[in-house]
N, C-alpha and C positions, 0 to 999 in steps of 0.2 A: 496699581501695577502688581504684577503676580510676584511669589517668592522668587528666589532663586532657589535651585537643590541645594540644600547644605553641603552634602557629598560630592556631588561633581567636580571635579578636576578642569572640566569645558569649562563648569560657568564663573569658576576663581580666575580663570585664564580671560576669557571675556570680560570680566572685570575690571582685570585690572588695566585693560587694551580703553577704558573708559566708555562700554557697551552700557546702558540703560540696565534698570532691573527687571529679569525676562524668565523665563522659565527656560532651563536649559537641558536636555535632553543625555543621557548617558554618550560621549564619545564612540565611532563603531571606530575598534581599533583593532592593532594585526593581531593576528590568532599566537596564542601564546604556545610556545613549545616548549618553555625548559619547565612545567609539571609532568610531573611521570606519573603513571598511571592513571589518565582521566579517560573518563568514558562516556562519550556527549553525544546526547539526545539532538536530532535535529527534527521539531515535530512541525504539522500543518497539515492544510489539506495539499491534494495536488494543483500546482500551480502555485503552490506559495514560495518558490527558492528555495527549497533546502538541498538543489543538486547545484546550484547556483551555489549555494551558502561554500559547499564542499567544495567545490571549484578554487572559490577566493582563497581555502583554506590551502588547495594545492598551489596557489599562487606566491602566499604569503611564505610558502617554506620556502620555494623556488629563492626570493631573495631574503632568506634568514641562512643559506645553505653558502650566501656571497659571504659569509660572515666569518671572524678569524675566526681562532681553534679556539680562544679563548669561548667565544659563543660556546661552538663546538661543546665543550665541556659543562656547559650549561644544559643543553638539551640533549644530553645525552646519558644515559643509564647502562655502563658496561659495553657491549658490544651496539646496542640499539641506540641511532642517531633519531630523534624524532622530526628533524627536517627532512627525513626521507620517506617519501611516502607511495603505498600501493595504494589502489582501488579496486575494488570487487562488488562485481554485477552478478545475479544468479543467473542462474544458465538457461532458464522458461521464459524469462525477459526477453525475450530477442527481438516483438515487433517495433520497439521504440528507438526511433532517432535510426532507422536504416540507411539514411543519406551521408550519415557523417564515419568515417573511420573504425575500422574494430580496432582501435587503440584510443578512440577517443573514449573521456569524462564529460559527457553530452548532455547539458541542459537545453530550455528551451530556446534560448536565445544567443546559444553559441556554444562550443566546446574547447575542452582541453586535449593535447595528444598525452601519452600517459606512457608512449614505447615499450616496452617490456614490462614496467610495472603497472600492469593490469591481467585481471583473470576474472573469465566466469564459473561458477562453482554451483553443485547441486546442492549440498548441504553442511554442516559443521564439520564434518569428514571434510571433503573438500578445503572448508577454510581450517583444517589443523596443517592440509598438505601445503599451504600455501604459507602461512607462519613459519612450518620447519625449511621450507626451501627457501626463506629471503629472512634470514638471522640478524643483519645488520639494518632493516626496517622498523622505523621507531613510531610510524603514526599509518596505521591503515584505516582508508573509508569504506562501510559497506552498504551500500547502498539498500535501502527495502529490506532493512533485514527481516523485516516480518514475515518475508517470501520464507524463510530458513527455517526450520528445525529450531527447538525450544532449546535444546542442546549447543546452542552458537553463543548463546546469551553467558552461560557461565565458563564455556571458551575463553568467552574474550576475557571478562573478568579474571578467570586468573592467570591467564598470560600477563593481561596487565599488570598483579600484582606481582606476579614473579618477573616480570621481565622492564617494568619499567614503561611500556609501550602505550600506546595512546589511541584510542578507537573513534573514530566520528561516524556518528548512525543517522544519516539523513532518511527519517522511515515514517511512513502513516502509523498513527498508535490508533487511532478509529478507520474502519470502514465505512464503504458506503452506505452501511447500517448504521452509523452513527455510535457504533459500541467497540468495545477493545478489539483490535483487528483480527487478533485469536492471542495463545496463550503467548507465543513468543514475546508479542507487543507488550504484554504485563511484565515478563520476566525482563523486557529491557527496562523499564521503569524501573525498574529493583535496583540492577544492577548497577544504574548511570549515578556517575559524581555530577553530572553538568545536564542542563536539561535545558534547550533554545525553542521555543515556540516563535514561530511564523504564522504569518495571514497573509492573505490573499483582498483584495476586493471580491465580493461576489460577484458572478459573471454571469448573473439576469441583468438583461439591456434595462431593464429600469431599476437596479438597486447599485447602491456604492456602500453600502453596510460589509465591515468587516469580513469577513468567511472565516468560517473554523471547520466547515466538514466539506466531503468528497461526495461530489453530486454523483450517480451513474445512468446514465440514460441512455436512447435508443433514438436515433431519426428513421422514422418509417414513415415515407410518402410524405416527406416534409413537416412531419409532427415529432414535436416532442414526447418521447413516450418513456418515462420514469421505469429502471428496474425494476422489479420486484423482490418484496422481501428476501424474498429464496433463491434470488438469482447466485448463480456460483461464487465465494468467498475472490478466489480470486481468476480475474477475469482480465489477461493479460492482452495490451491493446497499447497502438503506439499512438503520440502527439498531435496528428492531422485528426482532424473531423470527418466522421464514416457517415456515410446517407447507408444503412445497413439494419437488417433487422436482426441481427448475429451477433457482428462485434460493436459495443458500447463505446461510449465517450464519457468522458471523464471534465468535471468541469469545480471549482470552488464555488460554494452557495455558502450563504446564510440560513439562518434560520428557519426564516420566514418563507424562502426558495428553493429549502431542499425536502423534494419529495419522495416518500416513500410507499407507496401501496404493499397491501398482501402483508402485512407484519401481525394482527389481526387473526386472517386466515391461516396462516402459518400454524399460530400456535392451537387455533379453534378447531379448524377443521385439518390441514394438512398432516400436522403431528401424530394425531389421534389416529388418520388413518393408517400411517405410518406402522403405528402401536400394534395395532391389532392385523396388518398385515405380519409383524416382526413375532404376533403369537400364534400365526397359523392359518389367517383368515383375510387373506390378500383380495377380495373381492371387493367389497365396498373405494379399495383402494385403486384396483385395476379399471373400476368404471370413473372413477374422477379422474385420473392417469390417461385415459380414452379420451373421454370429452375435453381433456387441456388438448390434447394432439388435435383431433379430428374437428373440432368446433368451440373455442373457448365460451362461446356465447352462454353453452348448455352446462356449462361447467358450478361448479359451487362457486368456486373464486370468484367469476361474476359475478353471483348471487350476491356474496358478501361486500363485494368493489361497489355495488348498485344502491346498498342499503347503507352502508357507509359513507360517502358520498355523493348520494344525489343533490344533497342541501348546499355541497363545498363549492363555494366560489371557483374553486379550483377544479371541479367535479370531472370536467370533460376529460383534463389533463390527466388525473388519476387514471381513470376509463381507460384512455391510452395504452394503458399499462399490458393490456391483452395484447396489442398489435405486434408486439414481436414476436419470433418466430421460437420454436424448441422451448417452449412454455416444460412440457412433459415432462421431458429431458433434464429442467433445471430439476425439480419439483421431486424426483428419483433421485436425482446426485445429491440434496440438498438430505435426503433422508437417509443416503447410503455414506456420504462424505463425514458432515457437519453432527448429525445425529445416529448414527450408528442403529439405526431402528432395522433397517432389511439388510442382508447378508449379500453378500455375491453371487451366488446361484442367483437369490432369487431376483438379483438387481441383472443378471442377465437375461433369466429367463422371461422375467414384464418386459426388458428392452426387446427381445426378438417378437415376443408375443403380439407385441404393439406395434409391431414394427416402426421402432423410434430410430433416429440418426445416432448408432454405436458410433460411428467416426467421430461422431461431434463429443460425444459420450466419454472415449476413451483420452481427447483431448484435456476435455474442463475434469478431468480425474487425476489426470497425470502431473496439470497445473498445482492442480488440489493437493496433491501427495496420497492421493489412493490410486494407484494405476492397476489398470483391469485390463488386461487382454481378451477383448469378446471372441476372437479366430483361436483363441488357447482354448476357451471354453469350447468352440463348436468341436474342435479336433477330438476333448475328447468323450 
């Protein structure tokens, strides 16, 4: 027979009810409001609950708010009630969950209405104006913070420590790179008292292994066709399944399931070219720039996708990776966003010269937090 937890409070309880000796599992019990100042991590891939998790947490204040004054005094820090709770969405989110309410707290499998306590916000400006205008709020959710400015992170941190108040971050802290999602994702790690990790089952039809990371892929002519490395940081896209060579889908993998081509190329070949366009000598750049638009076939990345996996089991799958569309596109934003190698001019001037999709261009910029206006450039 296995132990029981020493620890558990469940399995003293089971015990004594006259249960076997069993292994008994941490209780999930109601979210706790009378700590002040905590700042909770809600981490996983997507699809693992953690908009879900926040939900329950709006649920559970809902009837802690039934509670006397006596409570009252317990979860409460001066003016701020911690049973009372806002939520905040960023404001570039908007393709997800468009069927349900602009006042709903929208997970996959149902929502919350949230009435006036809810806002979307561009960045940590936004969330100081939304702090100073609800004073008597003791516990707000922000959803994605990684979406945010590095500048939200120590926001909240010291509101919390000066005001008592209570922060829940249900956020990706890895991308679909499989690394810190960028800097904000680290700086929340720092700053959280409480840290919740979630899982998902993978959702390859032949795996039920665990997931810990965010699949991104592409259906084109009914293939799976995996992002690539360089595809845009963030790449905003709602809950349904897109047949699209454009906008991506989002799925929990494993390990063993989640694929990544171009990471290789990235740093071999794309980087470099980068470099030496960023010293003067944009040519060798502008002809691999050409060939991703006008024929990926003839491109390096091929090159490199062909000699790296032709042996892989998986080979075809990787291959794939060329069929979506604005390959170019990423591959420019990825060096003008993420690495700072080519400047503006010149990130306008290869886009006209190429003539690459600006629309699509000034979108994945905007998401990105480097916004370009290409019509400000022509003007002047």
């Amino acid at each position: 027979m296995q132990t029981i937890e020493k620890q558990s409070p469940g399995a003293d309880f089971l015990k004594s009810l006259g249960f076997p000796t069993l292994d008994v599992h941490d209780t999930f019990t109601h979210f706790d409001f009378t700590t002040p100042g905590r700042r909770v991590l809600l981490i996983g891939p997507m699809g693992s609950g953690k908009t879900e998790f926040a939900a329950r947490v709006w649920r559970d204040a809902a009837v802690a708010r039934k509670k006397s004054d006596k409570i009252r005094a317990l979860t409460s820090t001066g003016d701020v009630d911690r049973r009372k709770i806002f939520f905040i969405r960023s404001d570039i989110d908007q393709a997800r969950f468009t069927e349900y309410p602009d006042d709903a707290l929208a997970y996959r499998s149902g929502y919350i209405r949230c009435g006036n306590n809810i806002a979307r916000i561009h960045d940590s400006f936004g969330f100081e104006e939304v702090l100073r205008d609800n004073p008597d709020v003791g516990t707000y959710i922000i959803d994605e913070a990684s979406f945010f400015d590095e500048r939200l992170a120590y926001v909240a941190r010291n509101y919390s420590i000066e005001k008592g108040c209570m922060f829940v971050f249900p956020t990706l802290i890895l991308n679909f790179r499989r690394e810190f999602f960028n800097s904000t994702a680290r700086l929340m790690l720092d700053i959280a008292t409480d840290v919740i990790p979630l899982t998902a089952y993978c959702e390859h039809p032949d795996c039920m292994a665990p997931a810990f990371y965010t699949y991104r892929y592409y259906n084109v002519g009914g293939k799976e066709c995996p992002a690539l490395y360089f595809d845009p940081l963030i790449a905003v896209g709602g809950d349904r399944i897109k047949n699209s060579d454009l906008e991506p889908n989002y799925a929990a993998r494993c390990d063993n399931h989640h694929f990544l081509p171009g990471k290789e190329y990235t740093f071999f070949t794309l980087k470099p070219l980068g470099e030496e366009a960023g010293r003067g000598n944009a040519e060798p750049l502008v002809k691999e720039l050409e060939a991703l638009h006008e024929n990926p076939r003839s491109s390096r990345l091929y090159e490199n996708l062909l000699h790296r996996y032709c042996d892989d089991p998986e080979g075809e799958r990787y291959m794939d990776s060329i069929l979506p569309s604005h390959i170019a596109e990423k591959a420019l934003s990825y060096l003008f966003c993420e690495q700072n190698l080519i400047g503006e001019s010149l990130l306008v001037r290869l886009s006209t010269e190429l003539g690459l999709d600006t629309e699509y261009l000034e979108k994945v910029l905007y998401e990105n937090r480097h916004p370009v206006s290409f019509s400000q450039h022509y003007l002047l």
